[in-house]
N, C-alpha and C positions, 0 to 999 in steps of 0.2 A: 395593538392587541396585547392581552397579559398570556405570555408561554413559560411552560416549562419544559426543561432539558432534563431528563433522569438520564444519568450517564453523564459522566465530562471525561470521558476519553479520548483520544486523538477526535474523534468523529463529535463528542456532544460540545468540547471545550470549545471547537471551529463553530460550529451551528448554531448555538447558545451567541458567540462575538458575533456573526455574521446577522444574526436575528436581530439582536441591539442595533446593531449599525444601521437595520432597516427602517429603525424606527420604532420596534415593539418593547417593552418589559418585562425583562426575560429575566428568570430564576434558574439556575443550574443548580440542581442537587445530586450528589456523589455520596457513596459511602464513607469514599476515604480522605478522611480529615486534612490530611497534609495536602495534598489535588487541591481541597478546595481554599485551604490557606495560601497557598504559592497563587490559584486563581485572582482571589479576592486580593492580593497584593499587584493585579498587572501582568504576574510572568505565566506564562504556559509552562506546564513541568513536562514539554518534551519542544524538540526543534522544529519547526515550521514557519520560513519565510512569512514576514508581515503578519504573524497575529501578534505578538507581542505588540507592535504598534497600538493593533487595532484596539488590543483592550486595553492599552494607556490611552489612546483617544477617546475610549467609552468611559474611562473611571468618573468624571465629574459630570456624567452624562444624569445618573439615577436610573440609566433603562436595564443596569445588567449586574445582578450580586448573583455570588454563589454559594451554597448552605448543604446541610448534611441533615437536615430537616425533611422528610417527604410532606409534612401536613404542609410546608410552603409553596405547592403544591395546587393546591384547595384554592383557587379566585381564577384560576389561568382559565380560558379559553380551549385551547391547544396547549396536549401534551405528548410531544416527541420521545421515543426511547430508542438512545443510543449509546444502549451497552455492548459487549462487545460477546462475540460466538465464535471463541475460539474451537480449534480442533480438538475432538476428546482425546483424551490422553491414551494412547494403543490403542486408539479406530480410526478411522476416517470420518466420521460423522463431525456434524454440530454439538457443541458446547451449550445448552439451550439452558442453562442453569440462570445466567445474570439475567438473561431475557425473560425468563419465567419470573424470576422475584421480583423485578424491576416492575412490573403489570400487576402482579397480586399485591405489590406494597403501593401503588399509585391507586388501584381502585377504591380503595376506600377513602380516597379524596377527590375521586371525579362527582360532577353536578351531572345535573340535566342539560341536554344541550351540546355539553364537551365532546372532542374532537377529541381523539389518542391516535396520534402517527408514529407508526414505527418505521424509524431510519437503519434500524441494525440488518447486516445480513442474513436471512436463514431459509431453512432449507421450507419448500413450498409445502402447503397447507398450516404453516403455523399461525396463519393472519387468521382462518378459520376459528382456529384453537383456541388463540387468545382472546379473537372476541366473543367467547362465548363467557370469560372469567370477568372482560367489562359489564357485560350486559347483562350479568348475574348481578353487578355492584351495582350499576347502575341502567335500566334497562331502557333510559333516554339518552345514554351517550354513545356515542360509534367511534368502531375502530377502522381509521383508515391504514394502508401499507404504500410508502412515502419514500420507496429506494433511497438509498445517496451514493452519488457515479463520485467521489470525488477523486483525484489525482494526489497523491502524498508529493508536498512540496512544489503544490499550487492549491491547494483548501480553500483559501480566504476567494480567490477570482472563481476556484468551481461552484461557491458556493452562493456567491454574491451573483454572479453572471452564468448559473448552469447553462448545459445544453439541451439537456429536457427535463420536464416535470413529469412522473409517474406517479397519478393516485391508483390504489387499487380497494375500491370502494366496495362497500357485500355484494349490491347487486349490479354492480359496471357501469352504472346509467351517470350517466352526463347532468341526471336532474338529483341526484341523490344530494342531499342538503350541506354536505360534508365537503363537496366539492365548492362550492361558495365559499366554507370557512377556509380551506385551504388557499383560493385565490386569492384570499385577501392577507393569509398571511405572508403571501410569494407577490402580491401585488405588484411591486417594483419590478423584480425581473421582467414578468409577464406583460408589464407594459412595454417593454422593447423588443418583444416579440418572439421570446422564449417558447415553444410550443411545450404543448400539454396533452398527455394519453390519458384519459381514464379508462380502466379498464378494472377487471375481477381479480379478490387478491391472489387465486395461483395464477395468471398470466403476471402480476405486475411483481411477485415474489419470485418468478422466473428469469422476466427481465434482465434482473443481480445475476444471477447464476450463471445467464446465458452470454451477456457481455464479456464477464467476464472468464469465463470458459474459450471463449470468441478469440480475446485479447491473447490468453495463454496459449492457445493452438497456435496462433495465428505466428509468434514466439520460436515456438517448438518447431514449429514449421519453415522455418530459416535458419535452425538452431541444425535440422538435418539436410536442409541443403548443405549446411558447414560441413559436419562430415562430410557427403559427397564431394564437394568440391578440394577438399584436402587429401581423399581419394584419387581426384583426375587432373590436381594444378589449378585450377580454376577458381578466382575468387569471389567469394560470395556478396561482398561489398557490390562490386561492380554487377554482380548478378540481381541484388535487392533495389540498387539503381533502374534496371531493368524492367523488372516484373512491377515494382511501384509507378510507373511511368502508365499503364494498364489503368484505368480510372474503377475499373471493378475490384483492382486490388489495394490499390495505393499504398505510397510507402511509407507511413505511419507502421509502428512496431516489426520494421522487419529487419531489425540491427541484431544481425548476429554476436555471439560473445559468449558470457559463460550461466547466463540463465535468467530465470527470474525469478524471485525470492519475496519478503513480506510477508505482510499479513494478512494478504486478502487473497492474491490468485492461488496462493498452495491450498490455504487450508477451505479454500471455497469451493476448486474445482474436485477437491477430495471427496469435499462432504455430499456437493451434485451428484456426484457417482454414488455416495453412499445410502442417498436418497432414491434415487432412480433402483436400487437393489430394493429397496421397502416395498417402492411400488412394483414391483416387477417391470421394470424397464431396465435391467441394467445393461442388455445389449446393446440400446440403443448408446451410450454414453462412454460404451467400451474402447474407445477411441482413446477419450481423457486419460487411460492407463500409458499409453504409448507419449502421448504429449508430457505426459507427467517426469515418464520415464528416463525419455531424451531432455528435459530439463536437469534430473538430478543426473546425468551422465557428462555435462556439461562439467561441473565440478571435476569429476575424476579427468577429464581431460586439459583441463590444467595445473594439476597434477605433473599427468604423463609429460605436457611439454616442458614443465619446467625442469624437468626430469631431463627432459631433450636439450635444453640450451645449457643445464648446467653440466653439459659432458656426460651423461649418464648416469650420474648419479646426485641424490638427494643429500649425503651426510655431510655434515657438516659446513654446508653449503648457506651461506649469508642471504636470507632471500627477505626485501624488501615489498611489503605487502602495500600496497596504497589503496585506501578504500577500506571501510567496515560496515558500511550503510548499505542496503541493498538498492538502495540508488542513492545520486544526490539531490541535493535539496533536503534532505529526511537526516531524522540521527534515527531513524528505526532499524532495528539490526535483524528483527524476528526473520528466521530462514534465509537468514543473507547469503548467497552465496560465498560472498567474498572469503567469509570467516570461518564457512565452512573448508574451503579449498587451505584456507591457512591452518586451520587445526589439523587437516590433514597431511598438511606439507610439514609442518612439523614434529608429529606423528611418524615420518619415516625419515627424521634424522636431522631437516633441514633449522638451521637458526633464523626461527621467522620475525620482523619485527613490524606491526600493525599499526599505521597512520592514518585518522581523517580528521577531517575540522570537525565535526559535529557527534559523532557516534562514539567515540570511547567510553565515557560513564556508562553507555549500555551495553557495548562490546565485553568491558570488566565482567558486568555481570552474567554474560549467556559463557565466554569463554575467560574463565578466572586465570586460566595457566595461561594463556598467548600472553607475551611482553607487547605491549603498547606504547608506543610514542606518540606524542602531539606534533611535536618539531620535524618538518617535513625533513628537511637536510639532516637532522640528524638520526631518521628514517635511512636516508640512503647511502649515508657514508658508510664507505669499505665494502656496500653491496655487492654479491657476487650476480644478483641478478635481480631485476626490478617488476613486478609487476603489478601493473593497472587493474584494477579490477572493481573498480565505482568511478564513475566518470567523473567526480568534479571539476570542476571549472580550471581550480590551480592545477590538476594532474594534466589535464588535454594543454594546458596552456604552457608547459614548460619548455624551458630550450634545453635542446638536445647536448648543445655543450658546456655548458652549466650543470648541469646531471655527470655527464658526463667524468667533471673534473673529483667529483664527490666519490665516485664508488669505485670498486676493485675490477671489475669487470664491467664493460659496456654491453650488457644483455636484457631484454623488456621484451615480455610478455605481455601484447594490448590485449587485457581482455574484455576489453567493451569496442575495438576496433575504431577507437576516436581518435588516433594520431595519422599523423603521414607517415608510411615505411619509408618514403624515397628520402625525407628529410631527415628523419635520424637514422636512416641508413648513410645518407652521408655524411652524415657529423660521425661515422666510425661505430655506429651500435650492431648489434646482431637484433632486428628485430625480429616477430614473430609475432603474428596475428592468430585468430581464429579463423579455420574457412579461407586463408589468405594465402599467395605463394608465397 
């Protein structure tokens, strides 16, 4: 099939490779010239596991260019829009700006017949909204509303192999003609046995919302058994062993630590709440404020402990940050916690010094004052105290007396709760976890 991608942001640059690999002829068009020069050369202009691969695999394929052209636009089939809905700037709502341009600048390139799926997040009734500006353009094309659940730092497998498909079609129906076009664009997955809802676009624009609200409570929710259990001895590791064990809970996201950060659960469960205030629901949603809460309170108490291991006080105290990313696998730093706990740690005196593999070029840019190093070791020499706070692979994997010989003091703050205490408690550290005795 011929698609086009409006947007090649994290979300349209994955969708657009992952489309070509399926098999289709895909055009990604972007506003911004240099995205789509760095594209059309092979490289993704941000870090995610295995796409780089994929679109050096796809370059002598012919299924997949990228352009700054909308009329390229005009032969596709199926057209996807995944720009991006950040949070407004002093509110909580959606950002609905690039979404809004990205549909009035494509319709006057949709035919008859065309398909428009929106993969962007937004807050519910927009799929109503915006189809009414297609079907002004063109009043034989439909818009369907096409979620994407993907994982930052697994893109290429969520996208290639999802775990579900959501249309949400105008009138829900399983016969509505849109749904055909969409099965064939997902063809492959769906023949291994992918399921697929169709449903109405404010259930399937919910969905997003609800998931991920879902995911964030769910966070938040082991984030205040932490407290409690640093309240009574009791740790919480051993307690999310526990309660995961339960098949109505399971223990998928119940790793305590110091939060959750990105681009998608802050500014999405914000904007849910923001929405739910429009429509007069916002009680129902009032929850989200508490989950929100005890996330950014996470931060401040790694703060307070590092405060704790380095003897009570912060000044002038050598503190070794590991992590910038708000997880690994990502160089994405938007709402990281990590960077936030390090601007603050620095902020009251401390000499912070920030290491990760991937995220520094974009750590520069959200915090220009933090000093950043690449070199791990020379991250931790002379440290008066270390902390974890993105779980990469190198930081869980290091030996505790190798670290050890590098810094001034043997002190670490897990705050992703991914090492052994007993092990670098015995190689001589002063450990200290979240939630942990």
């Amino acid at each position: 099939m011929r698609i086009s991608i409006i947007g090649c942001g994290y979300l349209g640059a994955v969708h657009a490779a992952c489309m070509a690999r399926l098999g289709h002829d895909v055009v990604g068009i972007d506003v911004d010239a240099a995205k789509v020069a760095q594209l059309s050369d092979g490289q993704a202009p941000f870090y995610e596991p295995d796409l780089d691969d994929l679109l050096t695999e796809l370059e002598n394929t012919g299924r997949l260019r990228f352009t700054t052209d909308m009329a390229a636009a005009r032969g596709s089939e199926v057209h996807f829009i995944c720009v991006g809905t950040p949070q407004k700037r002093g509110e909580n709502g959606a950002d609905l700006r690039y979404v809004d341009a990205a549909v009035e600048a494509l319709a006057a390139y949709v035919s008859p017949g065309d398909v428009v799926a929106g993969k962007s997040t937004v807050p519910v009734g927009t799929a109503a909204r915006l189809a009414e500006v297609i079907t002004a353009a063109e009043p034989h094309a439909t818009l369907v509303w096409n979620p994407e659940f993907l994982r930052e730092g697994h893109a290429v497998a969520d996208t290639l192999g999802p775990d579900r498909f959501v249309y949400g079609v105008p009138d829900g129906s399983e016969e509505h003609p849109a749904v055909a076009v969409l099965d064939r664009v997902y063809e492959t997955p769906l023949a291994t046995g992918t399921p697929r809802l169709v449903l109405d676009y404010a259930t399937a624009e919910l969905v997003k919302a609800a998931a991920n609200s879902f995911l964030a409570t769910k966070i938040s929710f082991i984030n205040a058994m932490a407290e409690v259990c640093e309240a009574t001895g009791a740790d919480v590791s051993r307690l999310a062993d526990a309660l995961g064990l339960d098949d109505r809970i399971g223990r998928k996201f119940l790793n305590a630590g110091i939060g959750f950060g990105g681009g998608c659960l802050p500014k999405d469960i914000r904007a849910f709440m923001a929405r739910a205030g429009e429509l007069g629901a916002d009680q129902a949603l009032s929850f989200l404020r508490e989950v929100d809460a005890i996330n950014m309170r996470r931060r401040i108490r790694v703060v307070e402990l590092t405060r704790e291991l380095c003897g009570g006080t912060l000044m002038g105290q050598r503190i070794a940050v590991l992590g910038a990313a708000f997880k690994p696998e990502s160089d994405d730093v938007r709402d990281s916690p990590a960077l936030s706990a390090a601007a603050q740690l620095q902020l009251q005196g401390a000499i912070v010094t920030v290491t990760d593999p991937q995220a520094l070029a974009n750590a520069a840019k959200r915090f220009p004052e933090l000093p950043l190093e690449p070199d791990l070791e020379a991250t931790l020499h002379k440290a008066d105290a270390v902390l974890l706070l993105t779980e990469w692979k190198q930081y869980r994997d290091m030996d505790p007396h190798t670290v050890k010989a590098l810094v001034s003091a043997p002190r670490i703050l897990d705050g992703r709760n991914v090492l052994d205490p007993a092990k670098w408690r015995a190689a001589g550290w002063t450990y200290k976890g979240l939630g942990r005795p």
